[in-house]
N, C-alpha and C positions, 0 to 999 in steps of 0.2 A: 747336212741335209740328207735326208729318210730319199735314196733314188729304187728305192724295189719297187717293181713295177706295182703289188699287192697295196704298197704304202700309198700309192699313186692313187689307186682305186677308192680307197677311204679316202683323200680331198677329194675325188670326182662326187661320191657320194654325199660327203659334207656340201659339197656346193649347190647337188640337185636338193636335197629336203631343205637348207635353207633357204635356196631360193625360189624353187617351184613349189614346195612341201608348207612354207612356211612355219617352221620346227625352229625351237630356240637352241642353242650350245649350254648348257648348266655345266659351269665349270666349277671341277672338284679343287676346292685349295692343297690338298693332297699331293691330288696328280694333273695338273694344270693339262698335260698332255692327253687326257683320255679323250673321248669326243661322244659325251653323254647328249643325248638330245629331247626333247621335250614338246609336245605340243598337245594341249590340255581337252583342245576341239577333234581330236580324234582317238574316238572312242575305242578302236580295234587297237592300235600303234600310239599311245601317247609316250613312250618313251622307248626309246632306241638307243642301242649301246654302238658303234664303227670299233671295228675294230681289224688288226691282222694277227692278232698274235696267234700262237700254236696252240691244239687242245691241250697239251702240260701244261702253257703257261694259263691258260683260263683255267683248268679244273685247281691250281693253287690259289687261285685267286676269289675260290666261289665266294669265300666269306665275306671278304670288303667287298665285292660286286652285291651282293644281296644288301648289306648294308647301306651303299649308296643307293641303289634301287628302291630299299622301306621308303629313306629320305624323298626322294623327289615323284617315290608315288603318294607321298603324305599330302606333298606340293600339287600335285595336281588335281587330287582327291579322286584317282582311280585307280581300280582293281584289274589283277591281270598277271602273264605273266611277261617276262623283261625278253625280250626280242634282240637278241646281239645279230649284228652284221658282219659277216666275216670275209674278208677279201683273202685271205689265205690259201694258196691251194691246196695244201700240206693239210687244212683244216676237215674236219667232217660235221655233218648233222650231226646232232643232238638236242634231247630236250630230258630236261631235270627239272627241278619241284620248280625251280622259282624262272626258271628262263628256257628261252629256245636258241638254238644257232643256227642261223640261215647264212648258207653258201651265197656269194655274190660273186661272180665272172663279166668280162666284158658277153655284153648278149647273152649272159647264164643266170637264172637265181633258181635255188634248189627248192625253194615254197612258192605253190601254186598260189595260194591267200595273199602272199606279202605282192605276187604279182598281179594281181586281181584289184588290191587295194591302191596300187602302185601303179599304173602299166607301162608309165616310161622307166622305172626302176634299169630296165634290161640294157635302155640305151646309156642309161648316165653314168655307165661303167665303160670303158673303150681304151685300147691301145693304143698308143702314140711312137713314135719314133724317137724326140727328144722328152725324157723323162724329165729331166732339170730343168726345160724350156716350159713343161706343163708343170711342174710344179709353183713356179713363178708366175703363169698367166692365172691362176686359180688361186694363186694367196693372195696378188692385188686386186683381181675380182671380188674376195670376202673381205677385204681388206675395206674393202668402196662399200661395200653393203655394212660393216660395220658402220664405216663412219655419218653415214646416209641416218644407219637405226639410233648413232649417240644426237644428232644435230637434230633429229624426230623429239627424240628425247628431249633434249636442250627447250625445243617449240615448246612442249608439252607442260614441262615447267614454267615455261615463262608464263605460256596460257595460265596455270595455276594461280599465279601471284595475282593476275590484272585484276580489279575488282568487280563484281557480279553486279555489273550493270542492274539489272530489271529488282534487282531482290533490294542492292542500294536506293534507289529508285521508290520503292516499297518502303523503306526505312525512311527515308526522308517524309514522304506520304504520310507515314504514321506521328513520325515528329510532331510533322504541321498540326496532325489534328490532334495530337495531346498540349501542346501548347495554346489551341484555341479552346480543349475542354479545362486547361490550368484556369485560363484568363475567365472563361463562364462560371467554373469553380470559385475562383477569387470574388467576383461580384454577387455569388448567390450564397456565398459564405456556406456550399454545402456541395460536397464531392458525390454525393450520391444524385441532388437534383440536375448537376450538370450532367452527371452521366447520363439520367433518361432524356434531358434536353440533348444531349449530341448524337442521342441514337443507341442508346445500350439495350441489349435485348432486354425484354420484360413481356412477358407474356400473358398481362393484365390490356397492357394495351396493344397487342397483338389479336388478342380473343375479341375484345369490345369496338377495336377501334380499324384494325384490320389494318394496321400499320407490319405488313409484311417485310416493305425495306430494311427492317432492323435486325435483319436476318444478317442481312449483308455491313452494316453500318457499323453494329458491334464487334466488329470482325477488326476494325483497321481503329478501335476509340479503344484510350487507355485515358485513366485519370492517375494513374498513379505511376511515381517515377521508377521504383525497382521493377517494375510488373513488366514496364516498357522496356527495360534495360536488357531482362532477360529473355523477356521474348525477343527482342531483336536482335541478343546474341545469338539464340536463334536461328531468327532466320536470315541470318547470314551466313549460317557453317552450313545450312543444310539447304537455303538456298542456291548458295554459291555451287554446292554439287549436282543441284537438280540442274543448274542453270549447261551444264554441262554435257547434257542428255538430252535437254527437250526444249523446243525452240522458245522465245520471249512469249508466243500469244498459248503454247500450251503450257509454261507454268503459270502462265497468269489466272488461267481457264482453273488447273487443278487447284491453286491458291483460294481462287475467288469461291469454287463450285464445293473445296471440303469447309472454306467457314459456311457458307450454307448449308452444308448436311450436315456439320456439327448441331450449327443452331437447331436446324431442326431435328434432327435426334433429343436433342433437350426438349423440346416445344413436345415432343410426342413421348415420352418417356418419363420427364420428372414432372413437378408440382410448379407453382408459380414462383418467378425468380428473377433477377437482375444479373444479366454477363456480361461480358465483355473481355475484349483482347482476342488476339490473333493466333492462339495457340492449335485452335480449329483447323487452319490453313497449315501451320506447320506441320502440325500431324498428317496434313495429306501429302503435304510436300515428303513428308519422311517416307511414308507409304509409297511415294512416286519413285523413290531413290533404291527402295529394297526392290520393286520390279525390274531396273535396271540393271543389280547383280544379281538376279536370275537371270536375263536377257542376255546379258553378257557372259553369263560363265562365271564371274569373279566371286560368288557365294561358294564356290567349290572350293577355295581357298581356305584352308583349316583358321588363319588367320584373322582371313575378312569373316566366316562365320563367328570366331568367338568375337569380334567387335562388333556384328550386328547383336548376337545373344545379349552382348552387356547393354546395349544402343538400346536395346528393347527394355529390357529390366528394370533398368533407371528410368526412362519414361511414362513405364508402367507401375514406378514406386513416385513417381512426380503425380501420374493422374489420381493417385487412391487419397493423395494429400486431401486435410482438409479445406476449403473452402475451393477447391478444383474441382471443376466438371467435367467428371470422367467421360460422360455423353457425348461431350464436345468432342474431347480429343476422338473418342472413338469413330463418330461418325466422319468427323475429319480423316480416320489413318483409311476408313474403308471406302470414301469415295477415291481418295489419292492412290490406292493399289488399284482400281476400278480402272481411271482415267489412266493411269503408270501402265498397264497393260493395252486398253486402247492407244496411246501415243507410242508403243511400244516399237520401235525400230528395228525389226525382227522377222525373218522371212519366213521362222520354221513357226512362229503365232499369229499369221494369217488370219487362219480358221477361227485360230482362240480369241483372236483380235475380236471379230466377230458376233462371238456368242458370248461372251463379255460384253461387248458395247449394248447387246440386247435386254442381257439381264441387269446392268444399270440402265434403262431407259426404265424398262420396269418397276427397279427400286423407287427410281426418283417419281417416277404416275403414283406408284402405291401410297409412297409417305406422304405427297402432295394432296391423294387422295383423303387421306386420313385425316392428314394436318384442317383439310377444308370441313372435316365434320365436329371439329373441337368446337362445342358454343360455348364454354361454360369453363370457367377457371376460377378457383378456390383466392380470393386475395390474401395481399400478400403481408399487406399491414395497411391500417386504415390512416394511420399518420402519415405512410407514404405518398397513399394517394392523393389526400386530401392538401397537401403539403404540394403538391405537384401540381395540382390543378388552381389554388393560389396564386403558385409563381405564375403561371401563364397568362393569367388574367391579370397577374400584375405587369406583367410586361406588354399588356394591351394586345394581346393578341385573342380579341374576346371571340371571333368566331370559331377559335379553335378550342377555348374555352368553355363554350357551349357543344361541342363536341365530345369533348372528354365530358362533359357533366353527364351530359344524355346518355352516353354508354356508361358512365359510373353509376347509373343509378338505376340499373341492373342489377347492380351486388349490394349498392350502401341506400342507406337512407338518407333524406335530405340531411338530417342530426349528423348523422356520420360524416356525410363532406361538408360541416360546418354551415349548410345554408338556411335561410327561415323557413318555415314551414311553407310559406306562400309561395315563394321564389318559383 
């Protein structure tokens, strides 16, 4: 056992920044002993080196200090230079390219900044009488705080595994109603008239018929089994992470509000067309999760960015595919960073909370406004329609059938949806 009084002062130190400083220990497999420190949320001091050795034995040692130093400023993704603490009295100031050494005394520090930044710094250095009695009250102090942060840890895990209530919840939802558009499918021997029967956007009968609901309806209807399979891998991996950030009613908000701006992004942008699925929603869900590691800090991680850049790229070579509505996803990923900042849980974006939440109010009047001056939509095929408006009236649903007629006959002629001239 290390009894110099100086040795002593580095665990008083290690005890104050981890437990009042909240600063992590990044242990070198090297030298297990050093007492490298880390904390990513402070911008002046994210890494700190304790130390007591003599200036000979640091100035041999610049090179693996600097080395470990590159390393764990890569980790934290900050610039600067390496800030040693030195309990030594034998030690002096100095500062060189890559670091500074600051004096540490009981009631002494040689930097006016470090104590500025710090201000109990001065007290958490102090003299004792039994050294060997303080060194044992201090190592089963960190000793409790370790096992405190592995059992945190332990929680944290487990939390991971349980399954993502609200997003399963969603997936069963979506089950239900592909199983009801299989069975409408089955009986009209046509995957596409079930679709428009269960709600799949189409913006023939949005323009004419002002069936706005299908904004949202297309959102959670899938007629086909791969489409379903993957979108609800999906939104499981990236529900299950939002579900982690934002309570049940605001993913539900983000989920339900980016298939509406997808759809409508489509509705104001392309030509007329048939959609559906839930990919809309994911994309904002995704958007809600990348606010999150800004909010947190965790984008700083060299790591977690090269997994969002890839995150991005592969969904951004999923939306150019063909027969995928890039509209959708988009309007989906920008309402979801919209809403992801509004629910943002974040003290220092208040303000941004704010003028955020304003300028999508705005977006959403403007599109809204827009969306209401669309009269007039190019059709999409005249077999569709005509083929659509059949099934309806064959299903004896004739005032709804007289509805779509009236508004079809706007764009077709009686010939075109098959009826007699008289009719």
């Amino acid at each position: 056992m290390n009894e110099q009084p100086w040795g002593l002062y580095v665990l008083q130190l290690l005890q104050y920044f981890v437990e009042q400083q909240h600063y992590q220990v990044v242990t070198i497999r090297q030298n297990r002993k050093e007492l490298w420190l880390m904390n990513a949320q402070n911008k002046d001091y994210p890494i700190l080196l304790l130390s007591h050795d003599s200036d000979a034995i640091l100035m041999e040692r610049q090179v693996y200090l600097r080395r470990v130093f590159q390393v764990i400023s890569h980790m934290t993704n900050r610039s600067g230079k390496l800030v040693i603490l030195n309990t030594n009295p034998t030690a002096s100031e100095m500062t060189r390219e890559f670091f500074t050494q600051v004096l540490i005394q009981p009631g002494e520090c040689s930097d006016d900044s470090l104590k500025n930044a710090f201000p109990d710094i001065v007290t958490a250095v102090y003299e004792v009488e039994n050294v060997e009695e303080e060194y044992t009250k201090i190592t089963r102090s960190l000793a409790e705080l370790q096992r405190a942060a592995m059992a945190e840890r332990r929680k944290q895990t487990n939390d991971l595994k349980q399954l993502p209530k609200t997003s399963v919840a969603v997936i069963a939802f979506c089950v239900i109603i592909w199983l009801i558009a299989l069975s409408v499918s089955n009986y009209l021997e046509s995957d596409l008239l079930a679709a428009l029967l269960c709600g799949a956007y189409y913006k023939m009968n949005i323009v004419s018929l002002h069936e706005f609901w299908r904004f949202v309806t297309a959102g959670f209807l899938h007629v086909d089994a791969i489409h379903l399979l993957c979108n609800m891998t999906a939104l499981y991996v990236i529900g299950k992470a939002c579900e982690r950030s934002f309570s049940r009613i605001q993913y539900l908000v983000i989920l339900t509000a980016s298939i509406i701006m997808g759809n409508l992004f489509v509705f104001l942008t392309a030509g007329n067309m048939i959609c559906l699925g839930i990919s809309g929603g994911i994309f904002g869900l995704l958007g809600a999760f990348l606010v999150t590691l800004f909010a947190n800090g965790s984008i700083r991680h060299p790591m977690v960015k090269a997994s969002v850049f890839r995150l991005l790229l592969i969904n951004l070579m999923i939306s150019l595919l063909p027969g995928i509505s890039l509209f959708s996803h988009l309007g989906g990923f920008v309402c979801g960073i919209f809403l992801g900042i509004v629910f943002a849980d974040s003290e220092r974006w208040k303000n941004l909370r704010v003028h955020v939440a304003i300028c999508f109010a705005i977006l959403v009047a403007a599109s809204g406004m827009m969306a209401m001056k669309v009269d007039w939509v190019e059709p999409l095929s005249k077999e569709t329609d005509r083929s659509y408006l059949a099934m309806v009236r064959n299903l004896g649903w004739e005032s709804y059938a007289q509805r779509i007629q009236k508004a079809y006959l706007h764009y077709y002629s009686k010939t075109d949806l098959g009826l007699p001239e008289g009719k």
